[in-house]
N, C-alpha and C positions, 0 to 999 in steps of 0.2 A: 324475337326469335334469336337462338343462341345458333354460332357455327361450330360445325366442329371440327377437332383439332384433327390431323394425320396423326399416325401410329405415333408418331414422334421427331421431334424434329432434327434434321439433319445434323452429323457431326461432320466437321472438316477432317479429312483423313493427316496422318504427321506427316511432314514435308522431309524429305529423303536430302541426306548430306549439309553439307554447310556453306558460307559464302569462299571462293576460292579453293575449290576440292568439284574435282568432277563429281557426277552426277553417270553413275553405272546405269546400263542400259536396264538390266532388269529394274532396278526400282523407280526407275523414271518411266518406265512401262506402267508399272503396276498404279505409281501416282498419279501419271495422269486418268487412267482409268477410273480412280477412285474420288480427282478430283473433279473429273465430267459429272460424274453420277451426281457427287454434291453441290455444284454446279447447279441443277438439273433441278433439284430437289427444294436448294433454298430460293429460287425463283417461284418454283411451285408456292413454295410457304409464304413468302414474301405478298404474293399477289393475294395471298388467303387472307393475311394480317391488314392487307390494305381495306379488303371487303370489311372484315371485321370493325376496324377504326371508323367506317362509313357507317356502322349499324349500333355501333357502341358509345353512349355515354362519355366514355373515357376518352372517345378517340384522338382529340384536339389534342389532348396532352401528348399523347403517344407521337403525333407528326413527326415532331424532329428527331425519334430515333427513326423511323422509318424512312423516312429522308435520306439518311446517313446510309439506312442498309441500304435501301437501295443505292445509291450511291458507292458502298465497298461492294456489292453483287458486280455492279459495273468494273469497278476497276480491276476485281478478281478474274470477272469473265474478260474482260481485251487481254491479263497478262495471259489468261489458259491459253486465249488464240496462239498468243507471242509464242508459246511454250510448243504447241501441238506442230506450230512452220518452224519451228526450230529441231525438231523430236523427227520429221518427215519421217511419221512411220516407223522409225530406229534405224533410219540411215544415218547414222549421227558418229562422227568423230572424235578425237579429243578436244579440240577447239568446240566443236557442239556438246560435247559434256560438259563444259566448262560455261557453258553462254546459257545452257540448263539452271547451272547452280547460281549465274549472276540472273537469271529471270526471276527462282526463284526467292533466293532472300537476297536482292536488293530493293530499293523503296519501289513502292508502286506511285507513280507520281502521278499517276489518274487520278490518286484518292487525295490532293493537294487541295481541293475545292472543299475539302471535308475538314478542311486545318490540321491534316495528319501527315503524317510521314512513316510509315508502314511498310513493312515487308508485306509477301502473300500471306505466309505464316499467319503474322500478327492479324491482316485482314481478315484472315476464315476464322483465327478463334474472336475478333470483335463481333462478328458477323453472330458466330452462334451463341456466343452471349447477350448480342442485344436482339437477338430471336425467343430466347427464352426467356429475357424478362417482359418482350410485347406478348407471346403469347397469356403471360402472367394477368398484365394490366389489362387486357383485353377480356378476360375473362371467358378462355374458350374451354369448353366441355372439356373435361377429361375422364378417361375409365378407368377401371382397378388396374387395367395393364401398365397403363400408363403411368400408373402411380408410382411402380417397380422400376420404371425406365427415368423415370422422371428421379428419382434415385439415384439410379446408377449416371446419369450423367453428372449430377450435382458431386458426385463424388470423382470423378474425371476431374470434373472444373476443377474440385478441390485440388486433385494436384496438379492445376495446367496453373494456378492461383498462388503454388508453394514453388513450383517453377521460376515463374514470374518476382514473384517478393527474393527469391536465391542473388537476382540479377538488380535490385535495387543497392542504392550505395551502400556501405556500410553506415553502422550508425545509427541514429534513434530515429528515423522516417524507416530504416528495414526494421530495427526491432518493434516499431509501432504494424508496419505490415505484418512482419508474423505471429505476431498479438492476436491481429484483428482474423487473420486467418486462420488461427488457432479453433478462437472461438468461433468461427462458420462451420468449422470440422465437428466441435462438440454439437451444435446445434443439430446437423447434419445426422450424426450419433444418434443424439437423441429422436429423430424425425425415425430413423430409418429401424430404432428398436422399437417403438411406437406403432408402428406398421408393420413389423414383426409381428406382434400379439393382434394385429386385427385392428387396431385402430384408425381414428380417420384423423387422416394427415394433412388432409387438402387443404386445411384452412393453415397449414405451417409452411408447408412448401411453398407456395406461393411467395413470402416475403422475405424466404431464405436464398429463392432464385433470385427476385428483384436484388438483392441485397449481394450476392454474390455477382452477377452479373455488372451490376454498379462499380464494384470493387476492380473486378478483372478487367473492364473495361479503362476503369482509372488507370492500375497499373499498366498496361499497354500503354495508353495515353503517355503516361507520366514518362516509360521508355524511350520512346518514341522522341519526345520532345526533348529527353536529356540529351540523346543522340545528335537532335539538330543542334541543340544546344553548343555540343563538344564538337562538333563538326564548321559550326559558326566561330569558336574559338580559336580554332586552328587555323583558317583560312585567315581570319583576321591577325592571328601570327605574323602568319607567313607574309601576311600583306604588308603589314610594321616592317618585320625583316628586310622584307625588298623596298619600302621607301628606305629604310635608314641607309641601307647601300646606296640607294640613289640619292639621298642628298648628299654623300660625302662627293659620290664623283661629280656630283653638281655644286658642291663649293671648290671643287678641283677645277672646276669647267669655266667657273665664273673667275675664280685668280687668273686660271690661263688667258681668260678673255680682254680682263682687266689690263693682263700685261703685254697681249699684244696689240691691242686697240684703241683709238679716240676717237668718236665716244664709244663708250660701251652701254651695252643695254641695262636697265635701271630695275631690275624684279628683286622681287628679296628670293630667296633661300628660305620655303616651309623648315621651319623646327619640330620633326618629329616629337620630339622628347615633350613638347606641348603639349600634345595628347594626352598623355597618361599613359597607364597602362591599360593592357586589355583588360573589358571586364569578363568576369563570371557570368555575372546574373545576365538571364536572357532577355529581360527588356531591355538593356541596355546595349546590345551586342548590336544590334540594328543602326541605333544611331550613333557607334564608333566607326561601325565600315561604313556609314555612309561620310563620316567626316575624313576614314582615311584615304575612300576614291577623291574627295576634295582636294586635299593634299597631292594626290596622284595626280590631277587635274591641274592643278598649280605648277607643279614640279614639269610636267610636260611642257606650258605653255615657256618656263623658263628657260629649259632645256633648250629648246627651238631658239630660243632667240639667241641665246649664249652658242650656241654652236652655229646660227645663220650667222652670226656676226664674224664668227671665227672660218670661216667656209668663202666667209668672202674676200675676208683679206688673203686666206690663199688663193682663191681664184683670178683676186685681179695679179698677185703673182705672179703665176700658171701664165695668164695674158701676158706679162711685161717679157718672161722668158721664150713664150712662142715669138713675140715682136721682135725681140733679139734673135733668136734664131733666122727669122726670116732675114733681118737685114744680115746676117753674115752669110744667108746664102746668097744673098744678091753682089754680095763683096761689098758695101754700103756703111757695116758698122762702125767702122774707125773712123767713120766722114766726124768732122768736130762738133757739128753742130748735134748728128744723131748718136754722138759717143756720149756729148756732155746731157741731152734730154736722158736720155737711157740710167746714165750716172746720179742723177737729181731723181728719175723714179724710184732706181734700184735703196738710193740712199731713203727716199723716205717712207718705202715699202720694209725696212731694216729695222726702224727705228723702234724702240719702245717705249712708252706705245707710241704703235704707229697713226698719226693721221689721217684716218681717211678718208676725209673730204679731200687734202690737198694730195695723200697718194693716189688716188682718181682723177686729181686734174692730170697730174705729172705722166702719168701713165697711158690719158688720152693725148697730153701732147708728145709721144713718142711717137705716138702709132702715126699721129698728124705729119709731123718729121718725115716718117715712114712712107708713106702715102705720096709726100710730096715729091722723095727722092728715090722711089720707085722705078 
């Protein structure tokens, strides 16, 4: 027994404004309204597509797209929540017009679990593309209406698909996409003058959807990924950046260290320049930042030590000057014995480098001095 399909299935309505540009009350009105409804609707299909994959042949195969949808349904449906507690109604401000346009095209990071990185945008057109190729591979009834509708979206896609390939790099991977999406269009052409004159279509449509669907899903995909891609680049920049400043002022740290202390602590000084440079490719981008948190790891535990060392000799300082002070409140400091102790610290707390194991002894026998003649 075959199921059949709804009138047609759902489009995701177009997302109103851009990232960082308010988001006007009217069209945020009107979008969420439209985006409830679809919302509403691809759930409906969703649970239809599950039946269907339980009663179909096919259906094994089909799993992992539906996995996925449901999976972008999810994520879609928690950002509308985010969107409708943000929207309260159209009580909403500048700061809420603005937290609008960041809900809707910043990443949905619900859909992380799906190996994507997605706007809402991108989630509703993945979602209706990989709906109409499960309906496809599923093989649900369709009627002559539907054939017309079934049509006219394939020709939407078309340009949501010439959209999409506009935003690829330059270069022969875009002139290969607008090749390829050339030829869906002629295809496309030809299905739809073919069904013009009465013809049956069914058996064309079907692998033009798969096959479109495929594509536009790639494209997203491949967006998506170059984004993290260029996003992973930069952080790992700026991460280079900020180690290379911090090992200068950590070979700064260590000379200073060097020249007011015996002993001084024994770490080496990470060489950024070891690295390399950043790379491009994105398998690679992973195991650079995880080499240059190591670095940053390194560089910390050095830092610590090169500046504990240098903290202390001012400290026991700090001590030798409060000990002084005290014995000249007490009128005590000029006594010989705690003028010449005092002399013998100050002098090997001076020196560079300073010693300090013997500026520690020197220093507690002040205070000893001190104590005595109290």
């Amino acid at each position: 027994m075959s199921l059949s399909a709804p009138a047609g299935p759902a489009t995701a309505p177009a997302a109103p404004g851009r990232m960082g540009v308010e988001v006007q009350p009217q069209q945020a009105r009107v979008y969420l309204e439209q985006l409830g409804q679809w919302r509403d609707a691809r759930r409906a299909e969703l649970d239809q597509l599950d039946q269907a994959a339980l009663q179909s042949p096919n259906g094994a195969a089909a799993t992992g797209d539906i996995t996925l949808s449901m999976a972008l349904w999810k994520a879609v449906s928690d950002r509308y929540e985010q969107l409708l507690t943000t929207w309260d109604s159209g009580r909403v401000g500048p700061t809420e017009r603005l937290r609008l346009a960041t809900l809707i095209w910043g990443r949905l990071d619900a859909a992380a679990a799906s190996g994507l990185s997605v706007s809402l945008p991108e989630a509703c057109r993945l979602s209706d593309a990989l709906v109409s190729s499960l309906r496809v591979r599923l093989g649900l009834e369709v009627s002559g209406a539907e054939i017309t509708e079934r049509i006219r979206q394939l020709r939407a896609q078309m340009e949501r698909i010439r959209d999409q390939v506009d935003l690829e790099p330059a270069g022969a991977t875009q002139q290969d996409a607008a090749a390829e999406q050339s030829r869906m269009a002629r295809r496309l052409k030809e299905i739809a003058d073919k069904a013009g004159r009465g013809g049956d279509v069914g058996g064309l449509l079907g692998p033009l959807e798969i096959d479109a669907a495929t594509f536009e899903r790639d494209l997203i995909v491949g967006g998506a990924r170059r984004r993290e891609a260029a996003a992973l680049v930069k952080q790992a920049r700026e991460q280079r950046a900020a180690l290379e400043a911090r090992e200068a002022a950590l070979r700064d740290l260590v000379a200073e260290c060097v020249r007011r202390v015996d002993p001084a602590p024994r770490y080496a000084v990470p060489d950024v320049e070891l690295l390399g440079e950043v790379p491009d490719a994105a398998d690679q981008l992973g195991s650079y930042l995880r080499r240059l948190d190591q670095v940053g790891r390194a560089m910390a535990v050095a830092e610590q030590a090169y500046a504990g060392a240098i903290s202390e000799h001012r400290e026991l300082g700090d001590r030798l000057d409060a000990y002084r002070a005290k014995a000249a409140a007490l009128g005590i400091a000029d006594m010989p014995d705690i003028g010449r102790a005092y002399s013998m610290a100050r002098s090997a707390l001076d020196r560079r480098p300073c010693r300090m194991v013997l500026a520690q002894q020197l220093v507690s026998l002040y205070q000893t001095y001190l104590q005595l003649e109290a």
